[in-house]
Every structure is written in C-alpha cells, then in structure tokens.
C-alpha positions in Angstrom: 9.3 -43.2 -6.5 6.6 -40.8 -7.6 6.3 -36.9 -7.6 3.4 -37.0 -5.9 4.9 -37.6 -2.6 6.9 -34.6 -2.8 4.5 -32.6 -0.6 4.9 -35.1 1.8 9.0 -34.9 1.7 9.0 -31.5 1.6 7.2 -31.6 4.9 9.3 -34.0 6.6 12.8 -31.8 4.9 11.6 -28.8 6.6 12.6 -29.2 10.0 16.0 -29.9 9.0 16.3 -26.6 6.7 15.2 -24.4 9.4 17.8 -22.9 12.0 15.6 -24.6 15.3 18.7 -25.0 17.6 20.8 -22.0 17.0 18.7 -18.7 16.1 18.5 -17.5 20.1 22.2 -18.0 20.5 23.3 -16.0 17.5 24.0 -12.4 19.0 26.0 -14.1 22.0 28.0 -16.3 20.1 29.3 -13.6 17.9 30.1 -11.5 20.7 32.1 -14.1 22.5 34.1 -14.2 20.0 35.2 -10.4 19.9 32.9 -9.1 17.5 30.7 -5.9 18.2 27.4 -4.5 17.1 28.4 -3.0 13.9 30.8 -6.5 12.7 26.9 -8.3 13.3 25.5 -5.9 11.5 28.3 -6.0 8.7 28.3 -9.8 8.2 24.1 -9.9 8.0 24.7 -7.1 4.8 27.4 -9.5 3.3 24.9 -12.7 3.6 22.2 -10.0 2.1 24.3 -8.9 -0.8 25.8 -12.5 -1.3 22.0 -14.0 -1.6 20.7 -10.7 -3.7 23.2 -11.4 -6.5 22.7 -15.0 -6.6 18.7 -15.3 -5.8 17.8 -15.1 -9.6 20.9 -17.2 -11.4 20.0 -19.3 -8.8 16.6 -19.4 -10.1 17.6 -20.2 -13.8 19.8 -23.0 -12.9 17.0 -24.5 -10.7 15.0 -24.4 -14.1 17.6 -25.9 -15.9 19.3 -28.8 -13.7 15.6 -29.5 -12.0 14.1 -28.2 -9.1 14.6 -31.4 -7.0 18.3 -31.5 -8.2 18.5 -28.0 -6.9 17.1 -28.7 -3.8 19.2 -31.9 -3.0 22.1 -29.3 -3.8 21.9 -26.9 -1.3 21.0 -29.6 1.7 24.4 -30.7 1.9 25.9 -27.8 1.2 24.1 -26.1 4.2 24.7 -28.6 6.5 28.5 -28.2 6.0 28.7 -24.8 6.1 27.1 -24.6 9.0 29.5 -27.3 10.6 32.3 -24.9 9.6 30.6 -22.1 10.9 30.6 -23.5 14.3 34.0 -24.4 14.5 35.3 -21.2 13.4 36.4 -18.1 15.0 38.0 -15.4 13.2 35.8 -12.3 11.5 37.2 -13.4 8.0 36.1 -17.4 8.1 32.8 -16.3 9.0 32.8 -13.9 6.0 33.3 -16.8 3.6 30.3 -19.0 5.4 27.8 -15.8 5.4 28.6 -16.4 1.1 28.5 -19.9 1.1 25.3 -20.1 3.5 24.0 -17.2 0.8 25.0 -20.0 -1.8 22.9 -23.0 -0.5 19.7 -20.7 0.7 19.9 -19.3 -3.2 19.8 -22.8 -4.6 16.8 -23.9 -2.7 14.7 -20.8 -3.0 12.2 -20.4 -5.6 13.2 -24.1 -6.3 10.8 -25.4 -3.5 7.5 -23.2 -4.6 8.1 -24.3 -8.0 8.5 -28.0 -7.2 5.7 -27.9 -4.6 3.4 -25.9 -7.3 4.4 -28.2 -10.5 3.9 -31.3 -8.2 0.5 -30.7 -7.5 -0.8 -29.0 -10.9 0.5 -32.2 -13.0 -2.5 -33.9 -10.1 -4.9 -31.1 -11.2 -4.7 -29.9 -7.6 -3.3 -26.7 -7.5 -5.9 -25.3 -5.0 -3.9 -27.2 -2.5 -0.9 -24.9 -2.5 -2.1 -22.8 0.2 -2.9 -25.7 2.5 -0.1 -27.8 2.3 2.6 -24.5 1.8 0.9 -23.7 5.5 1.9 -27.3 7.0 5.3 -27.2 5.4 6.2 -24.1 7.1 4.5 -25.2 10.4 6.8 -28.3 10.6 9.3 -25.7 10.2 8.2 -24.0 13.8 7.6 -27.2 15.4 11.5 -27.7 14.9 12.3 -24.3 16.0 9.2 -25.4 19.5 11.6 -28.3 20.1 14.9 -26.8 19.3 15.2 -24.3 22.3 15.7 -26.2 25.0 17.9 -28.4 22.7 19.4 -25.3 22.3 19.7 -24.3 26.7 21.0 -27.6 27.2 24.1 -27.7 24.4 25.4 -24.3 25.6 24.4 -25.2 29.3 27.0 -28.1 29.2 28.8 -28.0 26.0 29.1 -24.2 24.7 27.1 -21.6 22.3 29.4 -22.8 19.3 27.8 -26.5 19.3 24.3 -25.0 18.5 25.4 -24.2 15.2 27.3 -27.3 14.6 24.4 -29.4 15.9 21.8 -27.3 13.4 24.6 -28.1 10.4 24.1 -32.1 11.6 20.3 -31.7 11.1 20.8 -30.3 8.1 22.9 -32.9 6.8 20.2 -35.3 8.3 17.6 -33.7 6.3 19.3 -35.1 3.0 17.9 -38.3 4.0 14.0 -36.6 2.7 15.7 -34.6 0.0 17.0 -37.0 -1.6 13.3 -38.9 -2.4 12.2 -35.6 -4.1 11.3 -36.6 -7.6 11.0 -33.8 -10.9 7.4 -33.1 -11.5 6.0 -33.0 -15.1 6.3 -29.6 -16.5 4.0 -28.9 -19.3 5.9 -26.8 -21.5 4.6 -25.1 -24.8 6.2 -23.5 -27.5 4.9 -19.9 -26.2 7.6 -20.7 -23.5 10.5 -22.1 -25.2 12.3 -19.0 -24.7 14.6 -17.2 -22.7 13.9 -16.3 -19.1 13.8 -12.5 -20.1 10.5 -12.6 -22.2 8.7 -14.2 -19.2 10.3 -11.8 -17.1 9.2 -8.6 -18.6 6.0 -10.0 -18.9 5.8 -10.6 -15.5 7.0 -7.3 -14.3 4.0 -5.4 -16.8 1.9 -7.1 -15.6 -0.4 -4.9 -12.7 -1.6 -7.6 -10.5 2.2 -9.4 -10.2 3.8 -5.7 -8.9 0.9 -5.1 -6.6 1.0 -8.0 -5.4 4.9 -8.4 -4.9 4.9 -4.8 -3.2 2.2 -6.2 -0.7 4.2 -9.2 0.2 7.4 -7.2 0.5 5.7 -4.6 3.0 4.4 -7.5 4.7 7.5 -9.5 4.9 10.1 -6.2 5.5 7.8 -4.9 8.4 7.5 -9.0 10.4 11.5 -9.0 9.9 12.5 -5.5 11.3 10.0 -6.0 14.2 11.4 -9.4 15.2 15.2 -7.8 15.1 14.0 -5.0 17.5 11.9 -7.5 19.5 15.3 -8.1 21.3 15.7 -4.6 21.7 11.8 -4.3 22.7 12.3 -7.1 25.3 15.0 -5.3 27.0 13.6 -2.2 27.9 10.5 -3.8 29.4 12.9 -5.5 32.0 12.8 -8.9 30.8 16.1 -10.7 31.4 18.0 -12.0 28.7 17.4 -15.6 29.9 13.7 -15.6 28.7 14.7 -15.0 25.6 14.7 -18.4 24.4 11.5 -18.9 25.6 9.3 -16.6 24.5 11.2 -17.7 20.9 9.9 -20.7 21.4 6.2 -19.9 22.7 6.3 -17.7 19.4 7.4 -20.3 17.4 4.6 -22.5 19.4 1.7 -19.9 18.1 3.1 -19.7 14.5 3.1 -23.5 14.1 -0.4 -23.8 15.5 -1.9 -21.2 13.4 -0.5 -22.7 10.2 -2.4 -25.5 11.1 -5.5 -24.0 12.1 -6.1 -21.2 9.8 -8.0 -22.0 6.1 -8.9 -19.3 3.5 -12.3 -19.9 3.3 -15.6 -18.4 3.8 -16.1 -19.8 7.9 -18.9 -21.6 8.3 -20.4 -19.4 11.3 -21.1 -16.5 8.3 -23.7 -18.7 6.6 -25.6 -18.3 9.9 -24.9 -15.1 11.0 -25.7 -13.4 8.1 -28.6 -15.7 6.9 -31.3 -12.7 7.9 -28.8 -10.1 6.0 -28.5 -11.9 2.5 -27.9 -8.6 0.9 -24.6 -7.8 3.5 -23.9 -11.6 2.8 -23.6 -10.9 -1.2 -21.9 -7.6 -0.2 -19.5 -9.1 2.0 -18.3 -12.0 -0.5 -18.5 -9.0 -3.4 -15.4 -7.5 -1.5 -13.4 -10.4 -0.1 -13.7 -13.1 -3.0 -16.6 -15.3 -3.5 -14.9 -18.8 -2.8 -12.5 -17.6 -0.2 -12.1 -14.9 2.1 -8.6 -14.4 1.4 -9.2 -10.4 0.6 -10.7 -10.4 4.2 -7.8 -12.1 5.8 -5.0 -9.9 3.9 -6.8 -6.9 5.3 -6.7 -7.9 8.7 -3.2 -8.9 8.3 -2.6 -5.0 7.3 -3.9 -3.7 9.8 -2.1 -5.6 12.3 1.1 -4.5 10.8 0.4 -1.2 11.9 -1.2 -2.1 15.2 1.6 -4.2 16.3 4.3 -1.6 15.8 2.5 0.9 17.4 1.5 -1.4 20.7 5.5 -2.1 20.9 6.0 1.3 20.7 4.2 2.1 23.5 6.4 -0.1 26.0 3.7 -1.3 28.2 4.1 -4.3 29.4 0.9 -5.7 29.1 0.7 -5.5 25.8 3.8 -7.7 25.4 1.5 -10.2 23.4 0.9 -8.2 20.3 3.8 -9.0 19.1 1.9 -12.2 18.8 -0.1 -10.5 15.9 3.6 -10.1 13.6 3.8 -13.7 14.0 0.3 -14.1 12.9 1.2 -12.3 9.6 4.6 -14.4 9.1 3.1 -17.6 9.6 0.2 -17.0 6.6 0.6 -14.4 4.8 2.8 -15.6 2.1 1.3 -18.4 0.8 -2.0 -16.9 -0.9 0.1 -14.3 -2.4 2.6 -17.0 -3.6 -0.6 -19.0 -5.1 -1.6 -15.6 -7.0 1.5 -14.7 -8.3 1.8 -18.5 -9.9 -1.0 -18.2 -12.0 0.9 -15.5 -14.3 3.9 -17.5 -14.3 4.5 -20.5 -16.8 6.2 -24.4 -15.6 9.7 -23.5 -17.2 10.4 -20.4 -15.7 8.3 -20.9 -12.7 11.7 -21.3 -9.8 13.3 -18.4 -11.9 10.5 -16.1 -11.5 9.9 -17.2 -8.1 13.1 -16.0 -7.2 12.8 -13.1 -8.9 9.8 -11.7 -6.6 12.2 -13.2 -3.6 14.6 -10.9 -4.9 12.0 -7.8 -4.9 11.1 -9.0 -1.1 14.5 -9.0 0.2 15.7 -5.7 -1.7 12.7 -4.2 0.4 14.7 -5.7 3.5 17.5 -4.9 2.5 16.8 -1.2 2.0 14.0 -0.5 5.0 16.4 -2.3 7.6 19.5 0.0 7.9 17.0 2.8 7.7 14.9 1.8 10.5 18.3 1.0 12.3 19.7 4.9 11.7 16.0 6.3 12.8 16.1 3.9 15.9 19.5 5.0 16.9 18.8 8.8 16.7 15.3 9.0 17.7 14.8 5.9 19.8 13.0 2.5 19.5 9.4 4.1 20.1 9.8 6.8 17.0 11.5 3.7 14.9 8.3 1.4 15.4 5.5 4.1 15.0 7.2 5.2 11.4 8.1 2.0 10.7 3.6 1.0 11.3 2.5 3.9 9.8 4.8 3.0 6.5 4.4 0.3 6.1 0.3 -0.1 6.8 0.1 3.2 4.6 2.0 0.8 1.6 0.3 -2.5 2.4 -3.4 -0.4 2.6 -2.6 0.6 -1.1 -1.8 -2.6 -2.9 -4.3 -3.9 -1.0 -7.1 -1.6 -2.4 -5.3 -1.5 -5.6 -6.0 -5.6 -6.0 -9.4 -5.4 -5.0 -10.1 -2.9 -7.9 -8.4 -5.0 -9.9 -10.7 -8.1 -8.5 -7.6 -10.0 -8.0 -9.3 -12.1 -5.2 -12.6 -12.4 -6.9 -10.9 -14.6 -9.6 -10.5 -17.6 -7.0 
C-alpha cells in the first residue's frame, strides 16, 4: 500500500480521533460524580501539564520510530483510555486518564502534519497542504454534526458515562484507517544528520518562525478561552442548558462547511471588479501575496478576534451569532500558518519541530486561561471578553504587520 493515500486515510481517521459524542456532556458528567468547579478546573491543568512535558519527546520519537508508527500508537491507546474513563468514578482514576489521554494526544501530534506534509512533497505537491489539512479537519466537525444527538440519545436512555465509553469505541474503530498509513520518503541530507537541537535553534532565530508561531498562538489561545466562556456567555442570555448541545452542533455544522468552502486564493470576482482599477489591483496583491490572498484572510481573521469578544461582551442577544466568527478563525486559520512554518523546517525533524510550535501554542493557553478565569471572576464575564479582544487583536495586529514587512506572504 502506497504513501500516497495517506491523505485520504487521514481523512477517513479523523472522525474517529475527535471527541464528536461526548464534548457537551463533559461539565455534567463530572459533576455527577461529586466533583466541583475548581476539581474541573484542576484535572484540565493536569491534562495541560501532562501534554506540555511530553509534546516535544513526543515529537522526537515520532521522528525516530516513524510518523505513521506514531500515529497507529496513540489510536489505540486513546480509545482505551477513554473506555476507562467512562467507567470510572473516583477523582484519582481520572487523574491517571487526564496523563494517559495527555500520552496518546502527544504521540499523534506533530506526527500527523509531518506525515500529511512528507506525503505530499515526496509527490512534488506541497501546495496541497492547505486544501487537504482543511478537509481533514472538516471530517473532524462532521463527526462532532452527527455525534450530538448520538450524544442526547445515549444519556437520554443509557447515562452521561456511555458518551465517553462510546467516543473510546470510535476511537478504537478508527485503528481500522490508521493502521493503512504508510512512512513517506524523507529526503534527508547530511546538513541534517544531526541532533534535534541544531534545527531547533535555528528554528527559533529565525524571525518569520516566532512571528509566525506568536500569531497562531494569539489566534488559537483567544478561539479556546471564548469557547470555554461560551457556556458561561449562553447562560446569562437565558438560554437553557438543554440547547447546549445544539447550538454545538450547528457550530460544528458552520465549521465543517467552511473548511470546505473556503480556498486561499485571489477570488475570481476581483479580476472583474477591479479590472478599471489596475493600479489598486497591483496594490491590493502588493499587500496580501501575489498568488494568494492568504495576508488578506489572516487580517480579517484578526480583526474578528477582537470583534467577537467584544459583541459577547455586550450580552445582547441578537448578536448571539458572532460567536459564529471564533469558529470561523478555528476552522482555517491554522493550516496556512502550519504550511509557512514547514518551509523552514527540514524532513527529519519535521514532527519534532512541529510539536515544538504546538508546545509554544499551548503554553500561550496554558498561561492566558487561568488569567482570563481570575479577571472573569472578579470583574465579570463582560470585562474578561473586552480585555481578553483587545489583547489579543492588539498581539495578533503585530505579527501580522510584522510578517508583511518581512513579505512572508509575498513568497507564495
């Protein structure tokens, strides 16, 4: 079996790595079994920690026992844990899960970009990253779509523990995919017979790569400390807990459809509209790339960042849908930044040094979310969301500006 289907199994694996059944019954299973606020809290920080120290070693083995191998690791391993999850009940089992689950999410990331990237540069199609990265994810959402009322039903007759058990099944289903993963040629010269340190360094002198990282974590940090106040946001608009589940999965709907819809490239409506305006035309492409129009879409996605806290902070209402616009920047975001960073790392280290800018992105996290939890509790959520959007657009709006003088995006 050849390493060119690999985009294709990655595909079909990831509705069976995603949580789709069990991510709206979290908080209430948890607190039927005796826990509070601050235990939730507490066992999220231990999966954090856990998945900090291990994201990079993780990384290096990936590079060492092969990125499928890796991969077809931490399936199985998932799916068991989650089994165990779900059939236990005391504060110090789940403990030992939140490491293990830390254990098998560590083994698969980095592993998968630099499986999905090696795959398709040993074709000579690279370009594609962006593309097919997008419809990976989206099969991801589509699970999540379908999962809900998987999800109602389960607790409706059964109970809240069987969504986890029933996600840890999936999971274990999904090995049936992993396992066709094949190793993709890795082009290896002597430059980069060396230790993963060299590359490292390199990689964090280099401008471009931090700027670049420190935009992806503002943008991932900001989508993740919305969606855990969304619950929060919900609430004091008057909407009952039971809808919930359902605006998760109308979220999860929009997410899925725009990572099918959306392509960074120059739309074909500009050619028209600015065919009397040839000299905005050049200016336009000057600023935003000249192949793509990546720059363009990065800037709108921070300025939505901003937008969207600020909307929820409000707590009208009829603005409910802009949180629509977080999703937005989850769903696509990642991948063009993901492509950029790639071209300064080489084939051997390439999972290692993914996982290194993974670890930068969830330090971020792990750092701006019990500070945005302290300001929420003494200030309120409304304070919380308009300091949270003005940070993080102010820090976004600077690596952004900071690329385009450095003509990151003009290189496409």
């Amino acid at each position: 079996m050849s390493y060119k289907q690999n985009a294709k199994w990655l595909t079909w694996l990831a509705p069976f790595q995603t949580l789709s059944i069990s991510p709206a019954y979290l908080a209430p299973f948890f607190l039927q079994h005796g826990m509070d606020i601050s235990q939730i809290f507490l066992l999220q920080s231990i999966f954090t920690g856990a998945l900090l120290l291990w994201e990079v070693p993780s990384g290096y083995i990936a590079d060492r026992i092969g990125r499928a191998r890796a991969i077809k690791i931490s399936v199985p391993l998932m799916g068991l844990i989650l089994i165990l999850y779900g059939l236990s009940d005391q504060f110090w089992q789940f403990t030992c899960w939140e490491v293990g689950l830390a254990l098998a999410v560590g083994m698969a990331s980095g592993a998968d970009t630099a499986l999905l990237l090696d795959s398709l540069q040993a074709d000579s199609a690279g370009e594609r990253y962006t593309k097919l990265q997008q419809r990976i994810n989206a099969a991801g959402f589509w699970a999540s779509v379908i999962g809900v009322p998987v999800g109602f039903l389960l607790v409706r007759f059964v109970n809240v523990n069987t969504t986890i058990v029933a996600d840890g099944l999936l999971a274990i289903i999904g090995l049936a995919f992993a396992w066709r993963l094949r190793e993709a040629p890795k082009n290896i010269t002597t430059m980069t017979r060396q230790s993963m340190w060299c590359p490292l360094g390199r990689l964090i002198s280099n401008p471009e790569v931090r700027w670049l990282t420190l935009l992806a974590s503002v943008l991932n940090t900001v989508t993740y400390i919305t969606f855990w106040l969304s619950a929060l946001y919900y609430k004091n608009l008057g909407i009952s807990i039971v809808w919930f589940g359902t605006i998760f999965a109308v979220r999860s709907f929009c997410k899925a459809w725009l990572s099918h819809r959306i392509e960074y490239k120059l739309p074909a409506w500009t050619s028209r509209w600015f065919r009397p305006f040839a000299g905005i035309q050049r200016a336009w492409r000057a600023c935003f790339g000249q192949q793509r129009f990546t720059g363009y879409y990065l800037a709108c996605y921070v300025v939505l960042a901003g937008l969207v806290c600020f909307g929820m902070a409000s707590g009208w209402l009829w603005l409910i849908w802009v949180v629509l616009g977080h999703d937005l920047i989850q769903a696509l975001h990642a991948q063009p930044l993901t492509q950029a960073l790639n071209k300064h790392i080489d084939n051997q280290h390439r999972a290692t040094m993914n996982s290194a800018v993974n670890l930068a992105k969830r330090l971020a996290t792990a750092t701006a979310s019990p500070l945005v939890g302290l300001l929420v509790g003494a200030a309120g959520l409304s304070v919380g969301l308009i300091v949270t959007g003005l940070v993080a657009s102010s820090l976004a709006s600077l690596a952004l500006l900071r690329l385009h003088q450095l003509k990151t995006f003009r290189k496409e």
